[in-house]
N, C-alpha and C positions, 0 to 999 in steps of 0.2 A: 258155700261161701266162696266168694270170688279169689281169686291167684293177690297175695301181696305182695307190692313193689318195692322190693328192699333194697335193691342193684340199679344203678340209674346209668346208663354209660351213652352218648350220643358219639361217637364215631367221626372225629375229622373235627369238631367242635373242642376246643380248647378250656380244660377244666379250669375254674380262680378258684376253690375252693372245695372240701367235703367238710359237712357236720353229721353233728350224731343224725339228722332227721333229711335237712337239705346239700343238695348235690348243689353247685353253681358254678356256671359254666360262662366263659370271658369274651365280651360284644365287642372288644373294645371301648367305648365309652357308654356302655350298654353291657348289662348283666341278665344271665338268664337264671332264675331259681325255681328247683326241681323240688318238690316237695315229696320226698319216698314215705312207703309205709312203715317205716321202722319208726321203734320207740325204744326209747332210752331211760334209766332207772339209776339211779345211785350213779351217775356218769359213764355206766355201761351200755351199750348197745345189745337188746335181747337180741337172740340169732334167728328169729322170725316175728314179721311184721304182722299189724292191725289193718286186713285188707280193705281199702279205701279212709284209710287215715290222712293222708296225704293232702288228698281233695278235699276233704272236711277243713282241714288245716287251713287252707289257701282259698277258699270261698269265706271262711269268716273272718282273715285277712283284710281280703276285699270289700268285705261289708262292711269293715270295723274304718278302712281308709276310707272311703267315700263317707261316712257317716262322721268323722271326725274331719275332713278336710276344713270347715270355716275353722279350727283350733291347732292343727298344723300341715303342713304341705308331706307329703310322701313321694316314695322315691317312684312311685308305679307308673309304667307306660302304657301296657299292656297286659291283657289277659288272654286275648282274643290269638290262638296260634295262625289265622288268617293275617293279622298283623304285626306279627314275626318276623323276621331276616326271611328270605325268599329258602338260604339253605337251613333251614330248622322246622322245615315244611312237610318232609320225606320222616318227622319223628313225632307226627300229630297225635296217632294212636297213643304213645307214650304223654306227651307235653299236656294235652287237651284235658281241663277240671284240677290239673294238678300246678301249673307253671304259673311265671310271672315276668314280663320282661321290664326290668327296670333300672334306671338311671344308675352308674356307677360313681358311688361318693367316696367321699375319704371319710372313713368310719373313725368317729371318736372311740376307746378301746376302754368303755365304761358301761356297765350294765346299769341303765336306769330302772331299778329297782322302786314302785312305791307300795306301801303300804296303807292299808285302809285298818285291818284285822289285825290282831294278835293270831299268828301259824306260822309254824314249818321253822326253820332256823332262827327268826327271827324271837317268836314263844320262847327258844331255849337258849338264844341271848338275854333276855329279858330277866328269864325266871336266873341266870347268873350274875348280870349286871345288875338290872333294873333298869337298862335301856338297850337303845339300837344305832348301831353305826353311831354312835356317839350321843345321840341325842337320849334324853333324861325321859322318860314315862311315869305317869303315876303310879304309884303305890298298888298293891292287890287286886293287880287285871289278870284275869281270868284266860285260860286257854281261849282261842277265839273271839275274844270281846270286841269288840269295837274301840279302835281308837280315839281320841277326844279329835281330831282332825287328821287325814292322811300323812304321814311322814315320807318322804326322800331318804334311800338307804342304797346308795350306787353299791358296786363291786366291781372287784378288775374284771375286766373280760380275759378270762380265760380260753385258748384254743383247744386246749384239751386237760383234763383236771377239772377241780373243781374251782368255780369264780369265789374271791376272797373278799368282804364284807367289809369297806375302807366307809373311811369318816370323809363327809362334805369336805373339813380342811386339807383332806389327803386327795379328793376329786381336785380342788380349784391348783392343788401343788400340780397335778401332773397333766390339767387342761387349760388352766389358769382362772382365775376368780368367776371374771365375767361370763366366759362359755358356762361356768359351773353353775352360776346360777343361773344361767338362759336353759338350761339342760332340766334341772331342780325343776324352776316353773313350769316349762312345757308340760314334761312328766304327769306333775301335777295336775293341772289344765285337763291334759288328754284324760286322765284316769277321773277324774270328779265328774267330766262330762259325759263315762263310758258306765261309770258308777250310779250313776241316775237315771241312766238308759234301760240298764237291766233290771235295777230293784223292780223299776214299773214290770217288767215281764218276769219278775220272780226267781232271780238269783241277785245272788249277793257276789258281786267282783272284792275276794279279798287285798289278793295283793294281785301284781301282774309287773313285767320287765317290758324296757322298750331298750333300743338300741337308736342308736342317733347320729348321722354322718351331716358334712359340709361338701356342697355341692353350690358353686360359683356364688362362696362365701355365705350362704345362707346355710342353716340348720334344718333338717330334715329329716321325717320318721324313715327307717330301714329295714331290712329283714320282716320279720312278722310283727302283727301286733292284736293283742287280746285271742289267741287260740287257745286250747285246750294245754297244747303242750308250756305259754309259756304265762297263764294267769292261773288261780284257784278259784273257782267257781263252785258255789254252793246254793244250794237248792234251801230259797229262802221258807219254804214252808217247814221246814227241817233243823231249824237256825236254832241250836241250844249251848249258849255260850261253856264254859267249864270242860268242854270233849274236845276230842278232834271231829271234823263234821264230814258228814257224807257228800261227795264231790262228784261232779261232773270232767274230773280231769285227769292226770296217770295216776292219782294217788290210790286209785282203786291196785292198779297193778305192783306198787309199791307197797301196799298193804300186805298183797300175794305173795310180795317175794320174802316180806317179813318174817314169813312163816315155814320158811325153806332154809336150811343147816347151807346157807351161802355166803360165803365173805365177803359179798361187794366190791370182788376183783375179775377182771375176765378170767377165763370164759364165761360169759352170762348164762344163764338156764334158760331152759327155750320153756316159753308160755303156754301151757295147754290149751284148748280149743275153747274151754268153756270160760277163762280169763279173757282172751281175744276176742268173744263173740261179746261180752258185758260191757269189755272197755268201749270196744265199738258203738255199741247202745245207748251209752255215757257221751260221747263222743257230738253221735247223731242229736240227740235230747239237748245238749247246750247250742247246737246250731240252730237248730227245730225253736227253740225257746226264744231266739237271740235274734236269729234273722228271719224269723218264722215261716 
């Protein structure tokens, strides 16, 4: 199994940011984002990575922007490290399968959250409320059911922590009405037409998060969109509403760590060989499916 890239450092190249997954690095009015092999679980960073996770990440990125471009404009300039900054050319070995060089927005600081499924936090708002992020659901929906139509369920963006689960009226207070619902609909939009894509190739896109910046006043997709790390994906041959369902995305390794006498505080617990080689598999298999 190949070396994972968990350390991203370019040398004279000016850091704008680390996340648990992406490094990003400041073009001035150009951003360079590094996609590393790490993977992250309950808000931890495990202490080794899913070697070529990274790549997988950022190729179905790229498929998912180009394939949704007539539904929203993205921030991408490049892929290509030939068409790079002349200095970020000497870091091809590293950059190349894994980067993206792209427009630097002013990031709206709202996690576009939508929902298609009943899963994951949302299931255990439900099953306490009897709805989500404000909004009301029917009566006796089942773990995993299907929604009567997709719902909009933002969250603060969080830098580190975990993102908090705010109502549409608590979006439009701190973005203002109009963005709020220009955000809503996009969201929407993107996911209904990323949602009908895959069923035909045999997953099911439950929920998935976008992030969204303003760039010379217009609205723009950012960061990633529909990868492994930041949608659930389920293997629609597999689909049995009432459970939790077997995924093509970290929750395999979330399941892992389920089962381990660990608090869900650092220091994370390093992943054994035979989790890292399955998540990888998982990984490959929704790209394999998706962009064939």
């Amino acid at each position: 199994m190949e070396q994972a890239i968990t350390k991203v450092d370019l040398p004279g190249i000016k850091r704008f940011t680390q996340g648990k997954v992406r490094d990003v690095f400041d073009l001035g009015d150009q951003l360079l984002i590094v996609a590393s092999d790490r993977i992250s679980a309950f808000d931890c960073v495990m202490p080794n990575g899913i070697p070529g996770k990274g790549k997988i990440l950022t190729a179905m990125s790229l498929f998912w922007f180009d394939l949704m471009a007539d539904v929203a404009e993205n921030h991408l300039i490049a892929s290509d490290v030939d068409a790079y900054p002349s200095e970020l050319h000497k870091f091809r070995e590293l950059l190349e399968g894994r980067s993206m060089l792209v427009r630097k927005a002013e990031r709206f600081d709202i996690e576009c959250v939508v929902r298609g499924y009943l899963a994951g936090s949302g299931w255990r708002e439900y099953r306490e409320s009897g709805a989500i992020c404000g909004i009301k659901l029917p009566a006796g929906l089942r773990e995993a059911d299907r929604l009567p139509k997709p719902i909009f369920t933002p969250a603060t963006k969080a830098d580190s922590g975990h993102d908090e689960n705010i109502s549409f009226e608590q979006t439009a207070e701190l973005i203002g009405s109009e963005r709020a619902a220009q955000l809503r609909d996009l969201t929407i939009a993107v996911y209904e037409k990323a949602r009908a894509y895959a069923d035909a190739r045999g997953i099911i896109i439950a929920d998935t998060k976008f992030e969204f910046g303003l760039v010379d006043g217009r609205v723009i997709l950012i960061d990633e969109i529909f990868s492994s790390d930041s949608s659930r994906f389920w293997p629609k041959d597999r689909y049995e509403p009432g459970r939790s369902q077997d995924s093509f995305d970290k929750q395999f390794v979330r399941d892992y760590l389920e089962t381990l006498d660990w608090d869900k505080t650092p220091p994370a617990p390093e992943l054994p060989e035979e989790v890292i080689r399955k998540s990888l598999e998982k990984y490959r298999e929704a790209y394999r499916r998706l962009a064939g």
